[in-house]
VMD Tcl script that draws the C-alpha trace (Angstrom):
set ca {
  {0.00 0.00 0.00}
  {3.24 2.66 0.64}
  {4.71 1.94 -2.90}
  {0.87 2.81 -4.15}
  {0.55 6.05 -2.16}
  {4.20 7.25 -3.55}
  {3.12 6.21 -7.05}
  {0.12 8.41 -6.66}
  {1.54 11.55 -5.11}
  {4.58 11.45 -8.16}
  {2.23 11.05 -10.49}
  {0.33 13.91 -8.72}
  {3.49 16.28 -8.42}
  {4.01 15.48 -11.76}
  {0.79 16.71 -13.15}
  {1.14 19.66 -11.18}
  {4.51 20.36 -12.53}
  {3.18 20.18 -16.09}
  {0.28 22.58 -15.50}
  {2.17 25.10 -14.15}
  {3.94 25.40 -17.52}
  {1.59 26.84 -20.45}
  {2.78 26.15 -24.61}
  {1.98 28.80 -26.84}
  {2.39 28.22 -30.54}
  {4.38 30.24 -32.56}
  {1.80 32.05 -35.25}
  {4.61 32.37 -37.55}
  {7.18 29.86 -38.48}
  {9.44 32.82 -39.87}
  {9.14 35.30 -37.38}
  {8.63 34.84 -33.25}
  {4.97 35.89 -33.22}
  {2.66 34.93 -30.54}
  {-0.69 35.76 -30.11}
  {-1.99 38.29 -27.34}
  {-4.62 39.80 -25.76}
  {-4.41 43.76 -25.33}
  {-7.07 45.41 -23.46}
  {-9.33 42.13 -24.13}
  {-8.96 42.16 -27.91}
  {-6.78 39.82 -30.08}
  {-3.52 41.27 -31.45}
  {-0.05 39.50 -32.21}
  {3.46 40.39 -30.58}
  {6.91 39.77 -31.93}
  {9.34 37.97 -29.54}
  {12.76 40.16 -29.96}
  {15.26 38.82 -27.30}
  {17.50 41.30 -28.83}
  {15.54 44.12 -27.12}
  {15.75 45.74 -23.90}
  {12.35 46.95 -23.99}
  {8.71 46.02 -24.83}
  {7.26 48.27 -27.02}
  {4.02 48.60 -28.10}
  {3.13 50.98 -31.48}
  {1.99 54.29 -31.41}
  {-1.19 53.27 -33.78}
  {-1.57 50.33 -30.79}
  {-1.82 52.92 -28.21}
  {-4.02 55.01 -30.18}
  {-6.30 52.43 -30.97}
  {-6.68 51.07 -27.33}
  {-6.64 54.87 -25.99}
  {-3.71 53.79 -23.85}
  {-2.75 56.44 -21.57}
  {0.81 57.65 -22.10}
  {3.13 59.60 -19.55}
  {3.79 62.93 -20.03}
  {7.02 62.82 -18.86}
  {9.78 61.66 -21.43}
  {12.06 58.45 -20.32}
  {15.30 58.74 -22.65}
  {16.50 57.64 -25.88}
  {16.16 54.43 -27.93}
  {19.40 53.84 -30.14}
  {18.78 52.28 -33.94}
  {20.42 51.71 -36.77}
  {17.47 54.44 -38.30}
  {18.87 57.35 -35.74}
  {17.41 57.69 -32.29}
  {13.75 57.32 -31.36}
  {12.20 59.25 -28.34}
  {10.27 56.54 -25.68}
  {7.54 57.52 -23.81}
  {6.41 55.33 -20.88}
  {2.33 54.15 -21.65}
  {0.15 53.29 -18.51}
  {-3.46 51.99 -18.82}
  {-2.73 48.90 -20.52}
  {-4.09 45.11 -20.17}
  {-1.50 42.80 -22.04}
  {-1.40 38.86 -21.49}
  {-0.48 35.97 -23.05}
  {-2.96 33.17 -21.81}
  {-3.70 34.93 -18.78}
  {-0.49 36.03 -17.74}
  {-0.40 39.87 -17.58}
  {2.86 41.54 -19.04}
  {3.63 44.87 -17.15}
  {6.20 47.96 -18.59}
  {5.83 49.24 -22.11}
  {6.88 51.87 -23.88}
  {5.97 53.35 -27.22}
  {7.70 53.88 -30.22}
  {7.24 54.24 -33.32}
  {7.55 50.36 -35.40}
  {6.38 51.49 -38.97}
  {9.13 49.83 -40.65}
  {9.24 47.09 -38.26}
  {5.52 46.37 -38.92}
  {5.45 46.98 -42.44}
  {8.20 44.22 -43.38}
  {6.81 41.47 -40.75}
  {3.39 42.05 -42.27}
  {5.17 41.73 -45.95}
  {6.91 38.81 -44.99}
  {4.42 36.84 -42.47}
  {0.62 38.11 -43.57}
  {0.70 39.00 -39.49}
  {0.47 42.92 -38.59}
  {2.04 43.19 -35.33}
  {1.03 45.55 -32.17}
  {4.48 45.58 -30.89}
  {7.50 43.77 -29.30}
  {7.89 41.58 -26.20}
  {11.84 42.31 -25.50}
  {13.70 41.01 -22.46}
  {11.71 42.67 -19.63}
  {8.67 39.74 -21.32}
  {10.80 37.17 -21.40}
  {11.90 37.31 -18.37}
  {8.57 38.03 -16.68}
  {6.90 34.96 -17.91}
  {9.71 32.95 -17.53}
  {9.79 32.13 -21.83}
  {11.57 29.18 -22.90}
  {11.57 30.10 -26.76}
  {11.60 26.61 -29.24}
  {12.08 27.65 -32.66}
  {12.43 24.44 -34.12}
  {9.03 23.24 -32.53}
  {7.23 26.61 -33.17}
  {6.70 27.31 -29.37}
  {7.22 29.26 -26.61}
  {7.13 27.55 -22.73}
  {5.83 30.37 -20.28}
  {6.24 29.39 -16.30}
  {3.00 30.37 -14.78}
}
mol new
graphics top color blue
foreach p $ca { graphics top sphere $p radius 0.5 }
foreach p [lrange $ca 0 end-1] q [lrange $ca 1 end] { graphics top cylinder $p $q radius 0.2 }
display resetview
């Protein structure tokens, strides 16, 4: 009857250890785009470990009447010259439930315009680092998914 109970409480911890990991597919299999939901409405998000920030686009903001800070936060550094950030407040972004906190805006015209010429997907902005690390993404290219730690 012990090795029974053990069985069943492994097996338990087990399960539990599985459901506290969520897989999101990949919507592109060119591009790191996952699905997201900002202020309850369905937009798509390129993963950019490469960046330092998560940025959402101005026409994003405007759309969603996010509230942005009046106060300017610094410079962003591209190979297209600098690009003033503002911080944006008001704003609901998750990915399956899990709420993604710190954006700034900036304009992603180019950015947008080539993903959507390349993929068919217009995207709302970019998850950088501050994401990644926040949800805890394990990023699978070869499989087409992501792993967030809920």
């Amino acid at each position: 009857m012990g090795k029974r109970l053990i069985i069943i409480m492994a097996l338990l911890l087990c399960l539990f250890c599985v459901k506290a990991q969520t897989v999101v597919k990949l919507e592109s299999d060119i591009r790191p785009i996952v699905r997201a939901q900002i202020n309850g409405k369905v937009e798509y998000m390129l993963i950019d470990t490469g960046s330092s920030i998560n940025i959402l686009s101005p026409q994003t903001v405007y759309k969603y009447k996010v509230r942005i800070r009046t106060h300017y936060t610094g410079t962003v550094y591209s190979t297209k010259g600098n690009a003033n950030a503002v911080h944006v407040d008001s704003v609901m972004i998750k990915i399956k439930e899990m709420k993604i906190n710190q954006f700034v805006m900036i304009n992603l015209s180019s950015i947008t315009d080539n993903i959507l010429r390349v993929t068919g997907i217009k995207i709302a902005g970019i998850l950088g680092t501050p994401a990644i690390k926040e949800l805890g993404m394990i990023i699978d290219l070869k499989k087409g998914v992501i792993t967030i730690k809920n």
